[in-house]
C-alpha positions as a Markdown table, in Angstrom:
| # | Residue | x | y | z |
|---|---|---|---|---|
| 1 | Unk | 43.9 | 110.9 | 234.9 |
| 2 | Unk | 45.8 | 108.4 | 233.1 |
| 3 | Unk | 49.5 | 107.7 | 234.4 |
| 4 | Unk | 52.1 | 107.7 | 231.5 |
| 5 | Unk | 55.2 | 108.3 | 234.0 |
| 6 | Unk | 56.6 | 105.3 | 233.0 |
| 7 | Unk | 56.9 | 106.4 | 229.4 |
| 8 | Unk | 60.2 | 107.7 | 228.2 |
| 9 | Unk | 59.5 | 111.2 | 227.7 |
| 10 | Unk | 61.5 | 113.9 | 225.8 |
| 11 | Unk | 60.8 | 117.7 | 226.5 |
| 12 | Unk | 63.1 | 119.2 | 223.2 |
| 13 | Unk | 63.5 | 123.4 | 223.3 |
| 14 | Unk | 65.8 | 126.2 | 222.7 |
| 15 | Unk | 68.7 | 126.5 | 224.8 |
| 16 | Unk | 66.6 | 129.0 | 227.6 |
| 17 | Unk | 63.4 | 128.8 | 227.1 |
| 18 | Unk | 60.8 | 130.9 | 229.2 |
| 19 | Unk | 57.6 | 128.7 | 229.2 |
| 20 | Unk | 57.8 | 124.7 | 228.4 |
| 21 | Unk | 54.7 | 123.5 | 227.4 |
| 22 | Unk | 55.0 | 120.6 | 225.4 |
| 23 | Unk | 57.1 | 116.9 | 225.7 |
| 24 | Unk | 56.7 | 114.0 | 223.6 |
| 25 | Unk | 56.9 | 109.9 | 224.1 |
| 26 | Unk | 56.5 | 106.8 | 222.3 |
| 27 | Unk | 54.5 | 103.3 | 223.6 |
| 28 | Unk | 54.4 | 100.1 | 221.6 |
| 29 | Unk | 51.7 | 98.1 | 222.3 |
| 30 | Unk | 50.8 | 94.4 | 221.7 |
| 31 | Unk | 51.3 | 93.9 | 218.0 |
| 32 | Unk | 54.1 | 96.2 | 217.8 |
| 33 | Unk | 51.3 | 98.7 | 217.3 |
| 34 | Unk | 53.6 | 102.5 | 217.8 |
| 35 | Unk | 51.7 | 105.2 | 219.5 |
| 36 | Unk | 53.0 | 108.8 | 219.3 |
| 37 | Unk | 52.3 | 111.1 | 222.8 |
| 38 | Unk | 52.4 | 114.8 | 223.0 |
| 39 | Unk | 51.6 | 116.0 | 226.3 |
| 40 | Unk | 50.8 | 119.7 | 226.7 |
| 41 | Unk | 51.3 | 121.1 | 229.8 |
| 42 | Unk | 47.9 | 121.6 | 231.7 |
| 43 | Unk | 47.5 | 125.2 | 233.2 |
| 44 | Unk | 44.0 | 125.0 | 232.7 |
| 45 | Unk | 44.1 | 122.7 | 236.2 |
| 46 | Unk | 45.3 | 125.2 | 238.6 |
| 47 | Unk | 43.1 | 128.4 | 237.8 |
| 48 | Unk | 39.3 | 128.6 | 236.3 |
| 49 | Unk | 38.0 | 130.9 | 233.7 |
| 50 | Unk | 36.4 | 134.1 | 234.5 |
| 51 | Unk | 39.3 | 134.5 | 238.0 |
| 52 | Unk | 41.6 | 137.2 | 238.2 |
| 53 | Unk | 44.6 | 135.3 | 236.5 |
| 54 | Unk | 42.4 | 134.2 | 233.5 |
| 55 | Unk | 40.9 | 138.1 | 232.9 |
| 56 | Unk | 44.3 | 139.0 | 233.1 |
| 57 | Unk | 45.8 | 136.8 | 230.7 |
| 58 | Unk | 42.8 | 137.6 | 228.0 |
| 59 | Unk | 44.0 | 140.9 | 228.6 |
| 60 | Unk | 47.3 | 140.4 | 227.9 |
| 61 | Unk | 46.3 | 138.0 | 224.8 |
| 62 | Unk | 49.8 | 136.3 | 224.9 |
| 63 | Unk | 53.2 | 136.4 | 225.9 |
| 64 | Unk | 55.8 | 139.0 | 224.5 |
| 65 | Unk | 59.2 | 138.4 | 223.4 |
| 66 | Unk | 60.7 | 142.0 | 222.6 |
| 67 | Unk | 64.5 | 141.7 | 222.1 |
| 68 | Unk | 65.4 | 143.4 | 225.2 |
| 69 | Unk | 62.0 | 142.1 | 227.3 |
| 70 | Unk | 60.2 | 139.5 | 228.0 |
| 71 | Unk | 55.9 | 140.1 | 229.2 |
| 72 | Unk | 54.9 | 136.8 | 230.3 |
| 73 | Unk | 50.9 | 136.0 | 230.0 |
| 74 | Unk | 50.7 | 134.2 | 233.0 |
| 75 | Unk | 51.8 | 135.0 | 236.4 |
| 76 | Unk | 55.3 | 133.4 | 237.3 |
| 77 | Unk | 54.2 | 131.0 | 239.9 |
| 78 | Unk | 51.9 | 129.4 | 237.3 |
| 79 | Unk | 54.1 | 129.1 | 234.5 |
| 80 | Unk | 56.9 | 127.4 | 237.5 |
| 81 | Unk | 53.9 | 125.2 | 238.5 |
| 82 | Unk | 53.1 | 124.3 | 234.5 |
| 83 | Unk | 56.4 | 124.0 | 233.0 |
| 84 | Unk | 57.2 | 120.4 | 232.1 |
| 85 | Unk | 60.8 | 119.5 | 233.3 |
| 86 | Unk | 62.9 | 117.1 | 233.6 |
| 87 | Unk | 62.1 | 114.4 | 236.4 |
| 88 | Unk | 59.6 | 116.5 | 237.7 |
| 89 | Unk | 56.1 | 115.1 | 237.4 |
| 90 | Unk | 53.4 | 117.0 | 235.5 |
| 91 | Unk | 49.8 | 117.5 | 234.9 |
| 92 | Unk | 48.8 | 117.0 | 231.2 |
| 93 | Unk | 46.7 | 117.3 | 228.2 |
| 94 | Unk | 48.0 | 114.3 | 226.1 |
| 95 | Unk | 47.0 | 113.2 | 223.1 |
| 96 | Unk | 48.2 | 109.2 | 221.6 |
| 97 | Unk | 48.4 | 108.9 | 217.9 |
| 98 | Unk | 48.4 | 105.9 | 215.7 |
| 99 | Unk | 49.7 | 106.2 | 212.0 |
| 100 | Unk | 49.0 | 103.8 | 209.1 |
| 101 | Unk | 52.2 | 103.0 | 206.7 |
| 102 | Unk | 51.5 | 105.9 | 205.0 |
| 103 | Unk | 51.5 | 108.2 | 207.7 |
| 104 | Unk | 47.9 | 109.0 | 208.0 |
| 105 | Unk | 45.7 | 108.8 | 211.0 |
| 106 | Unk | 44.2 | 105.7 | 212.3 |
| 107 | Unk | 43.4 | 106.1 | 216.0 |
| 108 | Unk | 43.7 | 108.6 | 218.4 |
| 109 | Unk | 42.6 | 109.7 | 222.1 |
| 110 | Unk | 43.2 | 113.0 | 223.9 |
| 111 | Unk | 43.0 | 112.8 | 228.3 |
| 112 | Unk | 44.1 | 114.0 | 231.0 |
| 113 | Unk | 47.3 | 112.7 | 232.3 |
| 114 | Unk | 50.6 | 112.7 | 234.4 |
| 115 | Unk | 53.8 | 112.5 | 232.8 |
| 116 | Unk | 57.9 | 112.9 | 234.0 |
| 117 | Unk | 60.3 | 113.6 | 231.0 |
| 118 | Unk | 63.3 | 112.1 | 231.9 |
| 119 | Unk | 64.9 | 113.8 | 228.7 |
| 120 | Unk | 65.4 | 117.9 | 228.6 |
| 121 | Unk | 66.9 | 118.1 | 225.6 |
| 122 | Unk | 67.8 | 121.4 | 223.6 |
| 123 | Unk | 67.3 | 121.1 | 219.5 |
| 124 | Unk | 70.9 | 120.9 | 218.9 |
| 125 | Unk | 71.2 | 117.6 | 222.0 |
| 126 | Unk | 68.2 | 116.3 | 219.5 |
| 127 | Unk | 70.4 | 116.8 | 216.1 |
| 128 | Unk | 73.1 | 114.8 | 217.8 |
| 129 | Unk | 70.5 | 112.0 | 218.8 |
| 130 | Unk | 69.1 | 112.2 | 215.1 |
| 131 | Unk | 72.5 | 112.0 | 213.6 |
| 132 | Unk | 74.0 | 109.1 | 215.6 |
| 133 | Unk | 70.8 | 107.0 | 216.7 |
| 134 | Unk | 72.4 | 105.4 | 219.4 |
| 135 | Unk | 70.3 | 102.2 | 220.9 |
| 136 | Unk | 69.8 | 103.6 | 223.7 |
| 137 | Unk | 67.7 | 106.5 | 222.2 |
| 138 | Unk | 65.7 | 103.9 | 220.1 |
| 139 | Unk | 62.3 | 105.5 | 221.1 |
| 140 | Unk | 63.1 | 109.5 | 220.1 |
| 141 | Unk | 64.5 | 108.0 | 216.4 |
| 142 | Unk | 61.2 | 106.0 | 216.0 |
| 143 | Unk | 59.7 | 109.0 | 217.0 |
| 144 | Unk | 61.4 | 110.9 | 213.9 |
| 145 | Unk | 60.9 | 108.4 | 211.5 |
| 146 | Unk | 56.8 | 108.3 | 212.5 |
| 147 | Unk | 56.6 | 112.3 | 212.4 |
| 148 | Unk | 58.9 | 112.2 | 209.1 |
| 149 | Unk | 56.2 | 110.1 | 207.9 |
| 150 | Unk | 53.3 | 112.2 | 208.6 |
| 151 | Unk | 54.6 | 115.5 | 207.0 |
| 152 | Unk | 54.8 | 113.5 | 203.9 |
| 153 | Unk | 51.7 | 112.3 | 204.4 |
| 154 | Unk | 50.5 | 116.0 | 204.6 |
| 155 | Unk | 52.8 | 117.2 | 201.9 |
| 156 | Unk | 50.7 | 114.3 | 199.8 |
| 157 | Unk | 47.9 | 116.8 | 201.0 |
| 158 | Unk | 49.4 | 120.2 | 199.9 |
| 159 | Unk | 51.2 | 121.1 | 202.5 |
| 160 | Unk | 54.1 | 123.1 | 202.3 |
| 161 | Unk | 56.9 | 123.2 | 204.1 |
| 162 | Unk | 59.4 | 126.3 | 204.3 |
| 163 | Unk | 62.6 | 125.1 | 204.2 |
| 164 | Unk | 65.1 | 128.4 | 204.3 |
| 165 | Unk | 67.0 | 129.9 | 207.2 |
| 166 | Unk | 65.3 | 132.9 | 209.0 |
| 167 | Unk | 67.3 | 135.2 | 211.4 |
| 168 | Unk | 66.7 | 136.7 | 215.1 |
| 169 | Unk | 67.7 | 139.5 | 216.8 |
| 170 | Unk | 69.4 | 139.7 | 220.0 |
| 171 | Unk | 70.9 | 141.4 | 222.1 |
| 172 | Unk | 74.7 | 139.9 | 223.4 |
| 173 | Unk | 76.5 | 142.0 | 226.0 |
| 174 | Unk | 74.6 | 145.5 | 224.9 |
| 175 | Unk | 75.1 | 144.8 | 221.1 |
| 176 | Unk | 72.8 | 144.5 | 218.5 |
| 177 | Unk | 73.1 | 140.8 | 216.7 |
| 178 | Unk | 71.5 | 138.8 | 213.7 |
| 179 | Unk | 72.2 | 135.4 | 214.3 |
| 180 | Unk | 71.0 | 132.4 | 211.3 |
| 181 | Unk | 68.2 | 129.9 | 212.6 |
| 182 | Unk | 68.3 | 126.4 | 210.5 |
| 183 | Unk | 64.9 | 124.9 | 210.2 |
| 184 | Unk | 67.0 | 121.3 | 211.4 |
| 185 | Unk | 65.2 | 117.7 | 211.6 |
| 186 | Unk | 64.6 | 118.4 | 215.2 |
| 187 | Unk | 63.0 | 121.7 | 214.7 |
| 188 | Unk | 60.7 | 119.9 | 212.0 |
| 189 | Unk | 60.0 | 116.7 | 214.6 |
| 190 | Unk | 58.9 | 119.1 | 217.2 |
| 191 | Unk | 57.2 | 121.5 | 214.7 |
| 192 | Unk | 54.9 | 118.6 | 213.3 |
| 193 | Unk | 54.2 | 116.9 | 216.7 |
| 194 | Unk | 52.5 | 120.1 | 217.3 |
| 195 | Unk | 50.9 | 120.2 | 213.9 |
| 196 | Unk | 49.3 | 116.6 | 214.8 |
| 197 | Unk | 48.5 | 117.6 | 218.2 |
| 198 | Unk | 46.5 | 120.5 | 217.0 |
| 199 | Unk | 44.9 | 118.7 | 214.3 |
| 200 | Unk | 43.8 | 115.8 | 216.4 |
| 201 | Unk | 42.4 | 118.0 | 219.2 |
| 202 | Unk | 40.3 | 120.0 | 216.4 |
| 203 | Unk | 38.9 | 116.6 | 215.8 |
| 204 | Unk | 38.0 | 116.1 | 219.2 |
| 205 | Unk | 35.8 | 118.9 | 219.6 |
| 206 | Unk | 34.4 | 118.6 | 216.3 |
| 207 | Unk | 33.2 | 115.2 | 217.0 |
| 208 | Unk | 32.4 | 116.4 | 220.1 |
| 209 | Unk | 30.0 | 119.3 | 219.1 |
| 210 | Unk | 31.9 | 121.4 | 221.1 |
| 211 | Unk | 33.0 | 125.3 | 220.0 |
| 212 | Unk | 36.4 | 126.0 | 219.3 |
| 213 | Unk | 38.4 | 128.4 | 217.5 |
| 214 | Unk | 39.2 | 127.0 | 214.0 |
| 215 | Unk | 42.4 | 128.6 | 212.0 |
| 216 | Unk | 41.9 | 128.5 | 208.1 |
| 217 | Unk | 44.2 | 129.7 | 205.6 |
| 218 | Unk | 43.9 | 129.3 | 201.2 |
| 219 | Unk | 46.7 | 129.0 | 199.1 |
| 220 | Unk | 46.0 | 131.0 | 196.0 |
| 221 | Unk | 48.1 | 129.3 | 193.8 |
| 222 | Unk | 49.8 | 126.2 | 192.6 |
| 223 | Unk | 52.4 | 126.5 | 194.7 |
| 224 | Unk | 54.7 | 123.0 | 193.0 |
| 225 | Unk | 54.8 | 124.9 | 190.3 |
| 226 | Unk | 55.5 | 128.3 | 191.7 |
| 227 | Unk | 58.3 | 126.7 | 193.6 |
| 228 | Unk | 59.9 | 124.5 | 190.0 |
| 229 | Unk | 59.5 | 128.2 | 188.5 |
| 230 | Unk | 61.3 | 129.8 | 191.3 |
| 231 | Unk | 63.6 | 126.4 | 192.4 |
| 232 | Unk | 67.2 | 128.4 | 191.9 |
| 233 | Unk | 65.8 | 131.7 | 193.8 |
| 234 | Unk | 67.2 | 132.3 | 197.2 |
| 235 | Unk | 63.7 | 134.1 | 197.5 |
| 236 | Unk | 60.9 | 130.8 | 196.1 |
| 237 | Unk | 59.3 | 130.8 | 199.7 |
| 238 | Unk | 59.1 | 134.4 | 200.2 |
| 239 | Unk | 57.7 | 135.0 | 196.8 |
| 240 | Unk | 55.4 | 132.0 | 197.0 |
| 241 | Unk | 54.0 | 133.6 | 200.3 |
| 242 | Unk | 52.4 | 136.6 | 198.6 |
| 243 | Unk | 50.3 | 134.4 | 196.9 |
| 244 | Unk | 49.1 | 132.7 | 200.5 |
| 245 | Unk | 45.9 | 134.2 | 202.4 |
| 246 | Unk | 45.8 | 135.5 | 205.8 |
| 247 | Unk | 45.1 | 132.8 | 208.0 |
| 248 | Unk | 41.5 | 133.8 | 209.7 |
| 249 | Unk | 40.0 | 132.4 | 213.3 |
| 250 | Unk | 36.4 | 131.1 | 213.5 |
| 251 | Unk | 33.7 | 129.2 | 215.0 |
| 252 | Unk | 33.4 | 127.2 | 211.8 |
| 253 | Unk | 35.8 | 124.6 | 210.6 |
| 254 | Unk | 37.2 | 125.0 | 207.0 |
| 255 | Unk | 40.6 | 123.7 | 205.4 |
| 256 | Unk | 44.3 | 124.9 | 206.4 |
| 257 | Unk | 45.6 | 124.1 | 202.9 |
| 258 | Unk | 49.5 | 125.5 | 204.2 |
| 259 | Unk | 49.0 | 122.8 | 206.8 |
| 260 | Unk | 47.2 | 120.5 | 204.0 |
| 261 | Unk | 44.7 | 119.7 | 206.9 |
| 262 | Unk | 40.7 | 119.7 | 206.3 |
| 263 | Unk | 40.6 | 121.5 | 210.2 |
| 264 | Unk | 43.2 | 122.7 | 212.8 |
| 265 | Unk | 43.5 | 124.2 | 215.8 |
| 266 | Unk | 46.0 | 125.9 | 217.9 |
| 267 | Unk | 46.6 | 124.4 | 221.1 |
| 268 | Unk | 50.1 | 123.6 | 222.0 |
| 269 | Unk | 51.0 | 127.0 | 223.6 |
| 270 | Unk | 48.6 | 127.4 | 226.7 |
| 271 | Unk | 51.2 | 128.9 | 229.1 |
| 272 | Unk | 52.1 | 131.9 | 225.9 |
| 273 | Unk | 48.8 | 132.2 | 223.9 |
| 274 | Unk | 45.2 | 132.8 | 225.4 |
| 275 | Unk | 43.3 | 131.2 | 222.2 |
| 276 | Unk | 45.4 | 127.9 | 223.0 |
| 277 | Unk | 44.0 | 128.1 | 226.7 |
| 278 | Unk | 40.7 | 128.8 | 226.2 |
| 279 | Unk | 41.0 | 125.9 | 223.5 |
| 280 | Unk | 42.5 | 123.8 | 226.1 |
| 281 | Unk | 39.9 | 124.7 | 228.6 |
| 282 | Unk | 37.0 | 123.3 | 226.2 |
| 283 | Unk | 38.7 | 120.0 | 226.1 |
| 284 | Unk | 39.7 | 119.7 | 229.7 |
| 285 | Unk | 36.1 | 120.5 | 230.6 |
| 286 | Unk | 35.0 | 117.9 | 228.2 |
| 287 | Unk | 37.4 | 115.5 | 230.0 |
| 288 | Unk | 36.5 | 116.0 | 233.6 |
| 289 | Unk | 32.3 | 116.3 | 232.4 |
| 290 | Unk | 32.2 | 120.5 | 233.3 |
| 291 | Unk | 30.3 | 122.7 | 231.9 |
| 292 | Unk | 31.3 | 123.6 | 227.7 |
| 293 | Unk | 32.4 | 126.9 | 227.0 |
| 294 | Unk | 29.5 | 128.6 | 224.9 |
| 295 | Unk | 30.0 | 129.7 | 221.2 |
| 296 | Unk | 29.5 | 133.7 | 222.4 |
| 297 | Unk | 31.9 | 132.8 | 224.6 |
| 298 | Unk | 34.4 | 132.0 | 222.1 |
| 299 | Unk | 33.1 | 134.2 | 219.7 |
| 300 | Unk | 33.4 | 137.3 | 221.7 |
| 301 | Unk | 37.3 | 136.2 | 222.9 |
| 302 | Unk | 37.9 | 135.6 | 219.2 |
| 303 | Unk | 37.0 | 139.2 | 218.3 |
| 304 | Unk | 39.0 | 141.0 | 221.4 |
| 305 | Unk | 42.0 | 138.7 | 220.0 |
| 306 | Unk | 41.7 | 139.9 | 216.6 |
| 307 | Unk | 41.9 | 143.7 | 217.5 |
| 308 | Unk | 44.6 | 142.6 | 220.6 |
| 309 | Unk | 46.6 | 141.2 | 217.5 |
| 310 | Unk | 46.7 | 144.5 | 215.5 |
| 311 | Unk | 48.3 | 146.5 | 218.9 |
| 312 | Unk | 50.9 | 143.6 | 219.3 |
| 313 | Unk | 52.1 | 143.9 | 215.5 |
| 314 | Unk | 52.8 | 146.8 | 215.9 |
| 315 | Unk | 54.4 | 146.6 | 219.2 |
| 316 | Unk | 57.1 | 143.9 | 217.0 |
| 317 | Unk | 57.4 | 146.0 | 214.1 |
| 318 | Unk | 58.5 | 149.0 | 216.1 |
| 319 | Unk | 60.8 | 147.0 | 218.6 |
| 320 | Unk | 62.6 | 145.4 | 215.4 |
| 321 | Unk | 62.9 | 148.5 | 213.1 |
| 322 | Unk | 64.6 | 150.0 | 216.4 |
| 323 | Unk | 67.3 | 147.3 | 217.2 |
| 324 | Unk | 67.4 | 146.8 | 213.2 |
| 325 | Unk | 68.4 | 150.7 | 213.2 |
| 326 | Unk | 70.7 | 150.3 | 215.8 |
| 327 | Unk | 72.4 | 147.3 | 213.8 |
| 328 | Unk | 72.5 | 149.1 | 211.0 |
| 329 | Unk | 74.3 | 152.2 | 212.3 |
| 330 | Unk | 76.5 | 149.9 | 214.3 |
| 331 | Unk | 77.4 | 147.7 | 211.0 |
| 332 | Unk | 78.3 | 151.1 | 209.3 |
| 333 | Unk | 79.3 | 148.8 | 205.6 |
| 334 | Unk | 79.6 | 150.5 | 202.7 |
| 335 | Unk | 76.5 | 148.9 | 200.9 |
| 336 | Unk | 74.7 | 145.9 | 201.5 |
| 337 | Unk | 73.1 | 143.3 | 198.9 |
| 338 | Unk | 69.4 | 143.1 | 198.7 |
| 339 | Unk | 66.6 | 140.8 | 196.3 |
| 340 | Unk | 63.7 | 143.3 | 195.6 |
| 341 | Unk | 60.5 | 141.4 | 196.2 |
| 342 | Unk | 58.1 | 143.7 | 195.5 |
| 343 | Unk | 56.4 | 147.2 | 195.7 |
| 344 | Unk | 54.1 | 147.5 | 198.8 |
| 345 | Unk | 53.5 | 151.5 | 198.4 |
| 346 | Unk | 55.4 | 152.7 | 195.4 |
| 347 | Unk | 54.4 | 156.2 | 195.9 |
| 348 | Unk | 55.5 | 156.2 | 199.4 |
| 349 | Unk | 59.0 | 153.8 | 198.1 |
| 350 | Unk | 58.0 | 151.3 | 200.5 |
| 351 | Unk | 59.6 | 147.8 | 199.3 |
| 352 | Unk | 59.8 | 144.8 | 200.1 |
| 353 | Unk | 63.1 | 143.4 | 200.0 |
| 354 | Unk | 65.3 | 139.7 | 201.4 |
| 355 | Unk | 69.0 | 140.7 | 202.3 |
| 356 | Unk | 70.6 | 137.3 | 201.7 |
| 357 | Unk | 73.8 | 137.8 | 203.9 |
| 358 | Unk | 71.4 | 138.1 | 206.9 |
| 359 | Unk | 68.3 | 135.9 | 205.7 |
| 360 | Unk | 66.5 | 139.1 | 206.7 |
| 361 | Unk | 63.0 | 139.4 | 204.7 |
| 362 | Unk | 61.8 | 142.9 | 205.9 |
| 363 | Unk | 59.6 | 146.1 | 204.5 |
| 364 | Unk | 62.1 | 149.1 | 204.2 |
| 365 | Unk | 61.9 | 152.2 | 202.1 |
| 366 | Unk | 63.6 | 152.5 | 198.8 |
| 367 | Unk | 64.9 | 154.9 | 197.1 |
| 368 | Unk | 65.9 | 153.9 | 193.5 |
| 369 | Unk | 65.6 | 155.6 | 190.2 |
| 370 | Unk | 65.2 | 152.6 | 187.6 |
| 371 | Unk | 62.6 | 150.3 | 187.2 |
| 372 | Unk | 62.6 | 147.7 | 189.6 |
| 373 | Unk | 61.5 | 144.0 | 188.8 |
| 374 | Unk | 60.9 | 140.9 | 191.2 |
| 375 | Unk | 63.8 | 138.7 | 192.3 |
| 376 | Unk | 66.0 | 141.1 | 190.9 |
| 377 | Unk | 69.7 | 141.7 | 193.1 |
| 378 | Unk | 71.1 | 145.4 | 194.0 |
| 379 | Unk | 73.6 | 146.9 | 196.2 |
| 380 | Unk | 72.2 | 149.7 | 198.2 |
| 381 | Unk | 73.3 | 151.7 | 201.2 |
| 382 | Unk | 71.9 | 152.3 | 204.4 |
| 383 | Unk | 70.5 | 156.2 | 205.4 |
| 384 | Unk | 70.1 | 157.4 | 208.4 |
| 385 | Unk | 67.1 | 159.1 | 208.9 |
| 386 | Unk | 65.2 | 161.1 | 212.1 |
| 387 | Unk | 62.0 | 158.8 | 211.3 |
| 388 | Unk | 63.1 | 155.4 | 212.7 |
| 389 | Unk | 62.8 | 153.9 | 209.7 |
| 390 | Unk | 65.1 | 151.4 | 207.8 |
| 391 | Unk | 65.8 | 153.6 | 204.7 |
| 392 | Unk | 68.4 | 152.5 | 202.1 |
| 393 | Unk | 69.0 | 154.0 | 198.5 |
| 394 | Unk | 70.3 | 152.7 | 195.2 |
């Protein structure tokens, strides 16, 4: 176990987060040579597969966030132990990355190590940091500037990047609330330190010959052009998304063109996702020389997480259409402005539709009695119905 305690380390997060999992640092080295560190938090040390706490969390799959309830996949003494906080030291999978000028991977090495973030900062304490680049913060602005560099380095590659505001619902003093979430720098820092992470690690059991559950996804388009087409549309990404596959989980490696990656992983959520443990638990067994984790192993957990996925869908989709019901009713406006996407079930008026005011993408059922064309702006009204559905007509 390597000692990086004396690295200045920055845990950046919502405002009250339930499971903290991943910090980040930079070292420079002799020659000026910049590493990046993400450090994972390392739950994998303090329970061992097939134990009562590792059943239960296949069980569970991963953590829920409902809007009024939150199912943790871990018990709550493990997730105290394997949070990363501030000037508390913690066990670690870390990984060191080394980029060239044009933001591509040169060196990297994943191990087991200690760390104490002496930063717990929350996205909008990062903005600040971003904004100002005080000298004293020197290391988290290098840090931005290096992961700047690799998502254009990956955007080089075909990634894309969504760029438009999204919404959440929560609940404030017993009402029902939609508040705006900006996609800001530090959101994107974070986002693609995990990105790296993941890829990295994916290379580390590849070259390792050990199993691991690979995410692929296609892009069915060209999506530069879509987005030119499309550039003045409040709706470009949404529309460019139906033209994006399902991402799909094997034991086989294969391109994530979204990501623009030729292999990927996820691993950054061990404490909220069992696929990132058992992932995790690969590499930490390659690090301390146990026994691998076989391919029917992985292969069987894969298949139980597919079908677990189906059941928690569904769980979200019914606990939003019921606080989005409740919203609704609450809201009581006359009409509200929608962009029609698209048809999913015409014969059943099931639509999908982007209501701008909320930057709410959602599947509702519409009633309308013209024809009804892509990207295409209406005023409709909501109708309350005994079928807790979100039903609006034209």
């Amino acid at each position: 176990m390597k000692d990086l305690t004396n690295l200045k380390t920055y845990i950046i997060d919502s405002d009250s987060p339930h499971e903290i999992d991943d910090a980040i640092s930079l070292e420079i080295t002799k020659g000026n040579k910049k590493k990046i560190w993400i450090h994972i938090s390392n739950p994998c040390s303090l329970f061992s597969s097939e134990t009562s706490i590792d059943l239960d969390a296949k069980k569970k799959s991963c953590s829920l966030y409902l809007t009024d309830q939150y199912v943790p996949m871990l018990p709550k003494n493990i997730i105290d132990e394997a949070n990363l906080c501030q000037n508390k030291v913690s066990n670690t999978i870390s990984a060191s990355i080394e980029l060239d000028d044009k933001g591509s991977i040169i060196n990297y090495e994943i191990i087991e190590a200690m760390i104490k973030p002496k930063y717990q900062l929350t996205y909008d304490d990062a903005n600040d940091i971003f904004e100002i680049e005080p000298k004293e913060e020197i290391d988290l602005v290098e840090l931005k500037n290096l992961l700047l560099k690799s998502i254009s380095y990956r955007k080089k590659k075909g990634a894309i990047i969504f760029e438009t505001p999204t919404c959440k619902l929560k609940l404030d003093e017993g009402k029902v609330v939609l508040t705006r979430v900006d996609k800001t720098i530090a959101h994107i820092v974070v986002a693609e330190a995990m990105i790296l992470m993941g890829y990295v690690t994916s290379l580390y059991l590849f070259n390792n010959n050990l199993v691991a559950a690979y995410r692929s996804q296609k892009i069915n388009c060209n999506h530069n052009d879509l987005l030119e087409r499309y550039k003045n549309s409040e709706i470009k990404y949404i529309l460019l998304k139906q033209y994006i596959g399902k991402s799909y989980i094997t034991t086989k490696p294969n391109s994530h063109e979204c990501l623009g990656l030729n292999m990927y992983v996820q691993c950054t959520s061990p404490l909220r996702r069992y696929l990132d443990l058992i992932i995790q638990r690969q590499v930490y067994n390659k690090i301390k020389n146990y026994d691998e984790i076989s391919s029917d192993t992985f292969i069987k957990v894969i298949d139980e997480s597919r079908i677990k996925q189906i059941e928690i869908n569904n769980i979200y989709k019914n606990d939003k259409l019921k606080y989005l019901s409740l919203f609704f009713i609450k809201e009581n406006k006359k009409d509200y402005k929608i962009i029609f996407v698209k048809w999913i079930n015409h014969k059943r008026n099931i639509a999908l539709v982007y209501f701008p005011e909320y930057f709410l993408e959602i599947l509702i059922i519409l009633y309308v009695s013209i024809d009804i064309y892509s990207n295409k702006v209406y005023k409709v009204r909501y109708n309350i119905n005994d079928n807790n559905n979100l039903e609006f007509i034209y």
